[in-house]
Structures are given as C-alpha cells and as structure tokens.
N, CA, C and O of each residue as an XYZ file, in Angstrom:
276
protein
N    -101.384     80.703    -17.245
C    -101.682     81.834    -16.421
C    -100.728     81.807    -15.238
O    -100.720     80.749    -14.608
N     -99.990     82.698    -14.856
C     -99.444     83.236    -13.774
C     -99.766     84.145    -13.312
O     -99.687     85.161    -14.004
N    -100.367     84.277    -11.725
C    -101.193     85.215    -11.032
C     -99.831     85.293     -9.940
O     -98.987     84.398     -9.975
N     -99.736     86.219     -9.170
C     -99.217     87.073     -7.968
C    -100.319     87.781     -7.388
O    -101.011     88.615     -7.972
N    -100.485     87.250     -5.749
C    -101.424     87.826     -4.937
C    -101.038     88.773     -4.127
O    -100.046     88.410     -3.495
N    -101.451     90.024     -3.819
C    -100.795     90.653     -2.484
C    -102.259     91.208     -1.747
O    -103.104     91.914     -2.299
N    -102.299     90.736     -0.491
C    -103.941     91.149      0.101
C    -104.688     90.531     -0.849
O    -104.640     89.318     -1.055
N    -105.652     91.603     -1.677
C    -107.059     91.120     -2.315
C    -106.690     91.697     -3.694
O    -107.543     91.825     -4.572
N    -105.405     92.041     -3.867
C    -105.141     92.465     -5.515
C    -104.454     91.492     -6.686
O    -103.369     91.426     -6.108
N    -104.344     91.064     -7.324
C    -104.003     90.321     -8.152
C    -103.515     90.436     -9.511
O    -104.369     90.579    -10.386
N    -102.184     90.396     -9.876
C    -101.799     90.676    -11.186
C    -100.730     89.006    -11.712
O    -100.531     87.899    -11.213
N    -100.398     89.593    -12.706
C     -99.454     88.422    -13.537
C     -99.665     88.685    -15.001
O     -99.950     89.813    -15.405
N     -99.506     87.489    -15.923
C     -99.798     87.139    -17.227
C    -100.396     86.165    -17.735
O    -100.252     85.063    -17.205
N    -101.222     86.307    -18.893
C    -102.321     85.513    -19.350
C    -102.225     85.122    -20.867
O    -102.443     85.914    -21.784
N    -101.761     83.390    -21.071
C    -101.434     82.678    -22.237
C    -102.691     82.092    -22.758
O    -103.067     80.962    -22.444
N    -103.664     83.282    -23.969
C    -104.696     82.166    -24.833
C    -104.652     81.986    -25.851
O    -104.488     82.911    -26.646
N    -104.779     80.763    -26.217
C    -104.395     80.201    -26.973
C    -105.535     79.520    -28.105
O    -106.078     78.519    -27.639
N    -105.906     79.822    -29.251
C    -104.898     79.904    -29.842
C    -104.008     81.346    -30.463
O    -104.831     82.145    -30.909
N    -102.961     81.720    -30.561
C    -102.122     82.965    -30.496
C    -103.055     84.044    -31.507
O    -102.752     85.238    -31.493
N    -104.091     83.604    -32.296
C    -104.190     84.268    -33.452
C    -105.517     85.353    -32.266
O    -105.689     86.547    -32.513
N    -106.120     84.792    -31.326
C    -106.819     85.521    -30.678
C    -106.583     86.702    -29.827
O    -107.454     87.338    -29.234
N    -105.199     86.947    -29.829
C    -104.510     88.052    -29.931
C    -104.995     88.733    -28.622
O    -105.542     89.827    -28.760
N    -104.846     88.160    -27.209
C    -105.479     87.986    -26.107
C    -104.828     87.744    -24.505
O    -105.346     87.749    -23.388
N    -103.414     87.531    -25.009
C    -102.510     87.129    -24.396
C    -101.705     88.503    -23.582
O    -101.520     89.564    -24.178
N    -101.429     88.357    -22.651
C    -100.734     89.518    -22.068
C    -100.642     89.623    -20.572
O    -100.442     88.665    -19.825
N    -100.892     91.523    -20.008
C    -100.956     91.425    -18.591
C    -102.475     91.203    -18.175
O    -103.533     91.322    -18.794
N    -102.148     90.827    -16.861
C    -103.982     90.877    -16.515
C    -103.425     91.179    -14.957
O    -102.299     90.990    -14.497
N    -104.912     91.843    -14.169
C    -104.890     92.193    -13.417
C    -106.737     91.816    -12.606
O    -107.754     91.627    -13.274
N    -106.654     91.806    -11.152
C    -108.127     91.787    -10.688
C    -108.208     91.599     -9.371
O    -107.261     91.830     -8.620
N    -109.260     91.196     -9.009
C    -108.821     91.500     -7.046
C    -109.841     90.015     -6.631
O    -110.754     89.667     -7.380
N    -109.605     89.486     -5.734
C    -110.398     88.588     -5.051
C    -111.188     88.956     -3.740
O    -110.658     89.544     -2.797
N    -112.666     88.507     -3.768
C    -113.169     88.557     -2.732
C    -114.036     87.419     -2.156
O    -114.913     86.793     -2.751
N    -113.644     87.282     -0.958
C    -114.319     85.773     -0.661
C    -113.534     84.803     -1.117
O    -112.361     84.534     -0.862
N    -114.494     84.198     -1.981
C    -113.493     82.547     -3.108
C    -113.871     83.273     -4.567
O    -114.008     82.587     -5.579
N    -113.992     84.411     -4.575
C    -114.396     84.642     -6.181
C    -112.966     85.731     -6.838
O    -112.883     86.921     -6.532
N    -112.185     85.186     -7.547
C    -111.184     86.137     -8.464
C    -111.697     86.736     -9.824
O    -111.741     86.090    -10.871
N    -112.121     88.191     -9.671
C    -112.633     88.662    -10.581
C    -110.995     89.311    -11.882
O    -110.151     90.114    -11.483
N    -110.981     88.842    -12.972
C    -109.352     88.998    -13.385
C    -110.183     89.627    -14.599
O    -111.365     89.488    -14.916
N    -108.952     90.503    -15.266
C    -109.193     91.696    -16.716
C    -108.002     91.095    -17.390
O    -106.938     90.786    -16.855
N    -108.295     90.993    -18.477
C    -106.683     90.908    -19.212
C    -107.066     91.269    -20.502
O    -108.279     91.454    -20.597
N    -106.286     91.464    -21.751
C    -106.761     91.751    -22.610
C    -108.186     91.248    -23.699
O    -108.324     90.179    -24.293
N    -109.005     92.317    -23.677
C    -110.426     92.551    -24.029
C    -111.070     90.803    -23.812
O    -111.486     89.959    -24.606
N    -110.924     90.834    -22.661
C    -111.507     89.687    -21.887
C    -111.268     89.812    -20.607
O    -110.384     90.529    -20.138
N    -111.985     89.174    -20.021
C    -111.804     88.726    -18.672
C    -112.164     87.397    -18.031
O    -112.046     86.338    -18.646
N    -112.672     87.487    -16.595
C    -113.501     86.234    -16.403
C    -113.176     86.264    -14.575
O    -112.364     86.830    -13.843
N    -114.348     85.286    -14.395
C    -114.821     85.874    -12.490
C    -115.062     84.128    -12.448
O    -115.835     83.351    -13.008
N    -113.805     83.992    -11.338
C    -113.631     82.287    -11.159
C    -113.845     82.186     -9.980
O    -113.539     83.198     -9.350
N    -114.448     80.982     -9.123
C    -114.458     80.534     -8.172
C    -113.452     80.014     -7.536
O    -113.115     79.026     -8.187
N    -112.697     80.148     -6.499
C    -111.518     79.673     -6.146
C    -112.191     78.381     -4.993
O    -112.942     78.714     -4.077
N    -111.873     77.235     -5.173
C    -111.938     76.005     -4.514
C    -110.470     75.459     -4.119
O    -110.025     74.588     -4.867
N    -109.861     75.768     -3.299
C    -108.539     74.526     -3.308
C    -107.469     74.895     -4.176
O    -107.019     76.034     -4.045
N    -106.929     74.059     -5.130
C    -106.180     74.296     -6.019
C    -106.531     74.601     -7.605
O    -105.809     74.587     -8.602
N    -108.224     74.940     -7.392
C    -108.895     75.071     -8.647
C    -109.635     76.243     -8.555
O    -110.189     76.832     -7.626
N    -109.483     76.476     -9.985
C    -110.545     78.028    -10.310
C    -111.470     77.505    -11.333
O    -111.053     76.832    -12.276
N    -112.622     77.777    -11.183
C    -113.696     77.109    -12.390
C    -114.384     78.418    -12.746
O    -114.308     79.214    -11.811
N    -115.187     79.000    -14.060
C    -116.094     80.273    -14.077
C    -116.382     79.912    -15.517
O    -116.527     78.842    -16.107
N    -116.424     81.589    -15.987
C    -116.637     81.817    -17.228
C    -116.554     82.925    -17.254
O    -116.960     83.787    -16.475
N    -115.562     83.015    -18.927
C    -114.873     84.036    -19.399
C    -115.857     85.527    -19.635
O    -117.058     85.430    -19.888
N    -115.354     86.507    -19.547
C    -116.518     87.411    -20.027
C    -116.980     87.090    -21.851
O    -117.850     87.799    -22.358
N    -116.471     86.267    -22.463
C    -116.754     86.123    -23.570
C    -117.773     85.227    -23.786
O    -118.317     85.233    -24.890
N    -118.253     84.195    -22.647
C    -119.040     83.344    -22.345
C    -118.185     81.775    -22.067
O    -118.729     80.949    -21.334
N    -117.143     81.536    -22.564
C    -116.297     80.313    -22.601
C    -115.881     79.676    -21.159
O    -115.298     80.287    -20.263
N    -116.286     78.385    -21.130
C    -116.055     78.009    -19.646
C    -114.716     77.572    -19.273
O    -114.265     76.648    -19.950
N    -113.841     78.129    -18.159
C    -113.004     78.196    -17.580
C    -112.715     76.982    -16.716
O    -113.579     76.486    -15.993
N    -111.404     76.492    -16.815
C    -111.102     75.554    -15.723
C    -109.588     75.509    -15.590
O    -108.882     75.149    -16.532
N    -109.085     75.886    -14.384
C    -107.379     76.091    -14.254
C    -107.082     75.257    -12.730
O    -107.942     75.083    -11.866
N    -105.884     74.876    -12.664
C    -106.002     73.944    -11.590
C    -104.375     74.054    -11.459
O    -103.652     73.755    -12.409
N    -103.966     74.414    -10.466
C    -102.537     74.744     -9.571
C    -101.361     73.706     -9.990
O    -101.498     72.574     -9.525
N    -100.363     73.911    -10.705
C     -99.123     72.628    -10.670
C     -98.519     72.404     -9.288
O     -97.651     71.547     -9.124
C-alpha cells in the first residue's frame, strides 16, 4: 500500500494479494482523528492510525495490519 496525504484526504495504490482476487488498484479515503477510512477496489477498510501502524478490518471482515518502512 502506498497512501499520499493532503489535509484529511487520502489517495495512492493498493497491492492484494493473492492477484487472483482481482482487488488491487487505486484507492482513495479521508482521515479523521486516528481513524483512515480507505475505498479501493470492491473493498475497503477503516484503520486505526497509532504511530507507524494502522490496525482494523477490511470491509470484507479480514483483519488488517500495516506498519510504515
């Protein structure tokens, strides 16, 4: 995942894997507070921002965990 922030809007691109889930692309979403609510293709998911970590769950139900290089 690569996100770009400007203010409270948020876009980039979104790598899931595995490729056959056909899921991968642009995404877009806005943050408020510590919460990044993100859309990307026919999924999404509303993460908690802590630090250098985002933890949630996907709108598909799948639990999320991404953490800053």
């Amino acid at each position: 995942m690569t996100l770009k922030q400007v203010d409270g809007v948020v876009t980039g691109d979104v790598i899931v894997l595995p490729a056959t889930m056909q899921m991968s692309g642009p995404a877009h979403g806005f943050v408020e507070g510590n919460v990044l609510s993100i859309s990307y293709r026919a999924s999404g998911a509303d993460l908690t921002v802590t630090g250098d970590e985002m933890i949630g769950k996907s709108r598909l139900g799948s639990t999320l965990s991404f953490r800053r290089k």
